[in-house]
PASE-951769 format. One record per residue (C-alpha): residue in one letter; x, y, z. Coordinates in steps of 0.5 Angstrom, whole numbers, always signed. Layout:
REM residues N
+------+-------+-------+-------+
! type !     u !     v !     w !
+------+-------+-------+-------+
!    A !     X !     Y !     Z !
...
+------+-------+-------+-------+
END
This chain:
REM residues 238
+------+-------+-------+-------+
! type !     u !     v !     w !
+------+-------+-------+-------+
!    X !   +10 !   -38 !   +18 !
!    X !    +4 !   -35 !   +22 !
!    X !    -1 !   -41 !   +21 !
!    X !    +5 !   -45 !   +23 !
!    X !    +6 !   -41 !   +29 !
!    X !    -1 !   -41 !   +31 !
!    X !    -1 !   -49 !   +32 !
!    X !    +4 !   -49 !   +35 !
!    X !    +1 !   -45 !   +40 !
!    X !    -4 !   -49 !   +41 !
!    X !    +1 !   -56 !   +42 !
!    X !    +5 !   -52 !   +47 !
!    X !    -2 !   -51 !   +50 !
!    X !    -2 !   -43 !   +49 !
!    X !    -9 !   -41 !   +48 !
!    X !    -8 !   -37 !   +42 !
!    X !   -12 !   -29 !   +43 !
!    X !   -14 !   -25 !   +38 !
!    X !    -8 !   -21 !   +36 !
!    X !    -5 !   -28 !   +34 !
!    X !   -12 !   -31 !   +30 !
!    X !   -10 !   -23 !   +26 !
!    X !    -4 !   -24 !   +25 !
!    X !    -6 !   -31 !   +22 !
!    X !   -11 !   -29 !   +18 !
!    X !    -7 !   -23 !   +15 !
!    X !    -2 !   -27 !   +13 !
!    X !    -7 !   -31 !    +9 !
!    X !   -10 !   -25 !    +6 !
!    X !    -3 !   -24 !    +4 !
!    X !    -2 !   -30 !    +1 !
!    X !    -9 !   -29 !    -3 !
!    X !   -11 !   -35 !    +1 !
!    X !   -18 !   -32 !    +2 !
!    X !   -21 !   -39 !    +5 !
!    X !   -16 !   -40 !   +10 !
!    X !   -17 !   -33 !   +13 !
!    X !   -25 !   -35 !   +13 !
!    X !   -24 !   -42 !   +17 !
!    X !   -19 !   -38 !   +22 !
!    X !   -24 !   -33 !   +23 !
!    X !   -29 !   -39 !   +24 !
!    X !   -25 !   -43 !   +29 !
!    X !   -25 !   -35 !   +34 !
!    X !   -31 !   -36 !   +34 !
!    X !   -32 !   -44 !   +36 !
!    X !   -26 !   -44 !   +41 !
!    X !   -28 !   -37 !   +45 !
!    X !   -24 !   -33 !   +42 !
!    X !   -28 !   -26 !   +41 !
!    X !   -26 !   -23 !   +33 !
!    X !   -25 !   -16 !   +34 !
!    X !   -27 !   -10 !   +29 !
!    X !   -20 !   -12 !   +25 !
!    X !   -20 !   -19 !   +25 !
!    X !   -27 !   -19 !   +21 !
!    X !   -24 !   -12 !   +17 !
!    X !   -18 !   -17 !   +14 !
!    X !   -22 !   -23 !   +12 !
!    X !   -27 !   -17 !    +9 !
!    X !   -22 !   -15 !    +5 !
!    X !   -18 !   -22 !    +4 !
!    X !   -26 !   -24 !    +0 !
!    X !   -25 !   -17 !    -4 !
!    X !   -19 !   -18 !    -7 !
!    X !   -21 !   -26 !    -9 !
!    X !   -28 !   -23 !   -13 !
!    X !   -32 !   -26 !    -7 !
!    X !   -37 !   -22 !    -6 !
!    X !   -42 !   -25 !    -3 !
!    X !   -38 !   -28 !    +2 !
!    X !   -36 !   -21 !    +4 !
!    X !   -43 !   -18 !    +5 !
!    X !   -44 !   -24 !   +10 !
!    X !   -38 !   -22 !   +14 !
!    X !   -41 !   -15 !   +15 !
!    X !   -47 !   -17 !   +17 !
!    X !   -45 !   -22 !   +22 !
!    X !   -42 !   -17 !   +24 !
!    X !   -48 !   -13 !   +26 !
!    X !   -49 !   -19 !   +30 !
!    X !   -44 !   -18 !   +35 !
!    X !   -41 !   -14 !   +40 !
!    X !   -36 !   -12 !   +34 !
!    X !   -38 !    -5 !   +30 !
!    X !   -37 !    -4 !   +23 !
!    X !   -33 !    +1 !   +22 !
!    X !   -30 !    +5 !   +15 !
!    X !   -26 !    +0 !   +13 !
!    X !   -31 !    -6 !   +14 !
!    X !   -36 !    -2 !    +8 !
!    X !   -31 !    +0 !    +4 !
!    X !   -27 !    -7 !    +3 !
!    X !   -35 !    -9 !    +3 !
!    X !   -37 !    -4 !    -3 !
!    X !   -29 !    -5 !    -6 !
!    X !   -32 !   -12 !    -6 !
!    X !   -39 !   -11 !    -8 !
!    X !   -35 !    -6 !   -15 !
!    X !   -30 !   -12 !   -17 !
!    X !   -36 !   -16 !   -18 !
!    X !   -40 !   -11 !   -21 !
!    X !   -46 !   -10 !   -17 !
!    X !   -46 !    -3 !   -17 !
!    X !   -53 !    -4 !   -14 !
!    X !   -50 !    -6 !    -7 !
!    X !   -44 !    -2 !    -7 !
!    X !   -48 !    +4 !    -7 !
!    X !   -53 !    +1 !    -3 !
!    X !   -47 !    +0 !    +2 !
!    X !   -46 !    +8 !    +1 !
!    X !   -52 !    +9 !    +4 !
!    X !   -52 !    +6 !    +8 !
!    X !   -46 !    +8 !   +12 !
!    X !   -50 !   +14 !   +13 !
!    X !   -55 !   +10 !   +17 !
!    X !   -51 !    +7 !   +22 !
!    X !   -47 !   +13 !   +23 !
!    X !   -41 !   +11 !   +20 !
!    X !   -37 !   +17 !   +16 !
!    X !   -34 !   +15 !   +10 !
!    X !   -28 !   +17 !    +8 !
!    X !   -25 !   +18 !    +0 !
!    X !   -23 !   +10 !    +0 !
!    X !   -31 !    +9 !    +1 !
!    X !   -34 !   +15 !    -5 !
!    X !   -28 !   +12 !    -9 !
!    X !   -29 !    +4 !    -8 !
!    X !   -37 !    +6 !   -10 !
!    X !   -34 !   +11 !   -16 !
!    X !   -31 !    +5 !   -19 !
!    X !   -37 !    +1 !   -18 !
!    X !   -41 !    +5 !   -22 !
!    X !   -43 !    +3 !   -29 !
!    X !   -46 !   +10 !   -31 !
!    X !   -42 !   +17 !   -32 !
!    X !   -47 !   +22 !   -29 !
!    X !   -47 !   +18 !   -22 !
!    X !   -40 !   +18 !   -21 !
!    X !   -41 !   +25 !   -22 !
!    X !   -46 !   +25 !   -17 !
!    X !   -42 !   +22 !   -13 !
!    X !   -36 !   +26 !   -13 !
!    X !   -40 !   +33 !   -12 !
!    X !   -44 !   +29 !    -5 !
!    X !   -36 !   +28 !    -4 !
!    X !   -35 !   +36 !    -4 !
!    X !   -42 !   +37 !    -1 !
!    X !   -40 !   +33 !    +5 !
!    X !   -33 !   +35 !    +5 !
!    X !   -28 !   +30 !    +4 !
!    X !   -23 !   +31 !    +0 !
!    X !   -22 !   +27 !    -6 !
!    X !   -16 !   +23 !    -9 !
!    X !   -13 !   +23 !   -16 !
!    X !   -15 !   +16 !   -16 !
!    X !   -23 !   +18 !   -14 !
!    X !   -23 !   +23 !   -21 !
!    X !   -19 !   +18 !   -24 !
!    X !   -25 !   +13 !   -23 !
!    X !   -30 !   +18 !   -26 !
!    X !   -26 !   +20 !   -31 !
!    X !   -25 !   +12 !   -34 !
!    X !   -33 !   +11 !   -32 !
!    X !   -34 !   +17 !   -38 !
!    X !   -30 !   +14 !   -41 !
!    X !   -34 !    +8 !   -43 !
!    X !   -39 !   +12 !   -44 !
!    X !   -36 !   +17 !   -50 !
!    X !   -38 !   +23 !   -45 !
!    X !   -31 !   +25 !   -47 !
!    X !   -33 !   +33 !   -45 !
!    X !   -34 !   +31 !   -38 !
!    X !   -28 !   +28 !   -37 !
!    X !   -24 !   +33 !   -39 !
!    X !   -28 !   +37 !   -34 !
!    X !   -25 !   +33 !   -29 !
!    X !   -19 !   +31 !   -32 !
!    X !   -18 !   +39 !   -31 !
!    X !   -23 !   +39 !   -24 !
!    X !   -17 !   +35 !   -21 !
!    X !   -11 !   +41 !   -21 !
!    X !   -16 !   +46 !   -18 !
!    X !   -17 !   +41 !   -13 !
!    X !    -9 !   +41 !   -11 !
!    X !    -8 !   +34 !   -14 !
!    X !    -4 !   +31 !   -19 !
!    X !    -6 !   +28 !   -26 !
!    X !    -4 !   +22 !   -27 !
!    X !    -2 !   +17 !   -32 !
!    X !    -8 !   +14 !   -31 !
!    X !   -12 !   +20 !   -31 !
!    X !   -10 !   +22 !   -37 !
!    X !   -10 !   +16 !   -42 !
!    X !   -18 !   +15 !   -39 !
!    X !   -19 !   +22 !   -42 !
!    X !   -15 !   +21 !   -49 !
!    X !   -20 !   +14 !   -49 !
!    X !   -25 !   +18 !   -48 !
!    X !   -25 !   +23 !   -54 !
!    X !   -22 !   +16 !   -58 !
!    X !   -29 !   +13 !   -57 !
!    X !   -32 !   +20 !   -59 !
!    X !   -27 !   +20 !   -65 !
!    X !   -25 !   +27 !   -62 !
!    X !   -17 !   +26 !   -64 !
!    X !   -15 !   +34 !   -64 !
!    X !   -18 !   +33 !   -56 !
!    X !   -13 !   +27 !   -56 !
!    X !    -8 !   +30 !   -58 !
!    X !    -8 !   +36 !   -55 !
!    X !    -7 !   +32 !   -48 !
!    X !    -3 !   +27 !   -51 !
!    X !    +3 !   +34 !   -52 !
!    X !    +0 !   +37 !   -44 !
!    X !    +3 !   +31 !   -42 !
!    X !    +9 !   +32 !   -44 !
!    X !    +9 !   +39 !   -42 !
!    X !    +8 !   +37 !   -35 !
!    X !   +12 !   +31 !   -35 !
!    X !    +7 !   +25 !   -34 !
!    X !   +10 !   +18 !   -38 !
!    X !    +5 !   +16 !   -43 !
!    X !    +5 !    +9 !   -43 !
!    X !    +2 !    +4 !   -49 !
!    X !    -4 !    +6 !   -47 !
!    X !    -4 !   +13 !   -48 !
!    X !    -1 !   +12 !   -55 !
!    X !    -6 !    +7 !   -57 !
!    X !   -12 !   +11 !   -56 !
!    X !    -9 !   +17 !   -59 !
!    X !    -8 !   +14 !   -65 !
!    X !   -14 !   +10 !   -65 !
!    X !   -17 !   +17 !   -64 !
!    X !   -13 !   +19 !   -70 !
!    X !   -15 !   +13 !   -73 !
!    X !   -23 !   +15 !   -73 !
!    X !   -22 !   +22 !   -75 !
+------+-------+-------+-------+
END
């Protein structure tokens, strides 16, 4: 394994380098081993070996996927510490983490700022931020500063809003976004779909469901357990 070849250098006196502490700690992260990625990084530092932008970009996104936000904020600022620039990738897996854990608060501040230190997000950040948000006008918002700045959204962007309307019952705007994402030359998905129908479920709008329920199988989209199920709740309600 990585971390088995990493001590093996150090017996057979190899100063490991940074290239050989990434490719640790990216096999930690692979392997949801957050803690040890952490300690990796640490050990960098303690043995002299200077962290790179990637280095604390994979232990970022190794504490986003464990849910450990706080933990990921640390590390960006630590980096801002350093010679090591943060760059995109640092705040979106920073903003990612901040929305697993549902501090809408911090992801959009981490949004700003990006702004700020002249970092450009990219439709990864916008869209880790979209899923953070727990209001539907703000994904909204959102999306029109995606187009106001122009980067391009992905389907996975629109289907962030469209869910986020969803919880709300603002079935209308997520309709309007389930058809904003044709005329922004993507394709609808599965998910984009079934967050629609879920949305005219919570507001007892069944014909809507329905209808996009037939839409799918028109353009060949596979329904899946979810579709089904809130459009027969939908019909159920009606």
């Amino acid at each position: 394994t990585a971390l088995a070849l990493l001590a093996e250098m150090v017996r057979a006196t190899v100063d490991p380098n940074t290239i050989s502490y990434t490719a640790a700690i990216t096999a930690c992260k692979e392997a949801a081993e957050w803690r040890t990625a952490l300690a990796l990084l640490a050990t960098m530092v303690q043995v002299d070996v200077q962290p790179d932008t990637t280095s604390y970009n994979v232990t970022i996104s190794s504490c986003q996927e464990a849910f450990v936000w706080r933990t990921a904020l640390a590390l960006l600022t630590a980096m801002g510490r350093t010679i090591v620039e943060p760059d995109t990738i640092s705040y979106s897996a920073a903003i990612s983490a901040s929305g697993n854990a549902a501090e809408w608060q911090t992801a959009l501040a981490l949004l700003a700022v990006m702004g700020q230190a002249t970092v450009d997000p990219n439709a990864f950040s916008y869209t880790a931020a979209i899923s953070a948000c727990m209001s539907w006008w703000t994904t909204l918002a959102l999306l029109a500063t995606m187009d106001q700045v122009a980067v391009q959204p992905k389907t996975i962007s629109y289907n962030s809003a469209i869910s986020a309307c969803g919880k709300a019952s603002a079935w209308q705007a997520a309709l309007t976004l389930l058809a904003a994402i044709g005329r922004a030359a993507l394709d609808p998905d599965t998910i984009s779909y079934s967050a629609a129908i879920s949305a005219c479920e919570g507001a007892a709008e069944w014909q809507a469901a329905l209808a996009l329920l037939a839409a799918m199988v028109r353009i060949i989209v596979e329904p899946n357990t979810i579709t089904f199920s809130a459009a027969i709740s939908a019909c159920e309600k009606a």
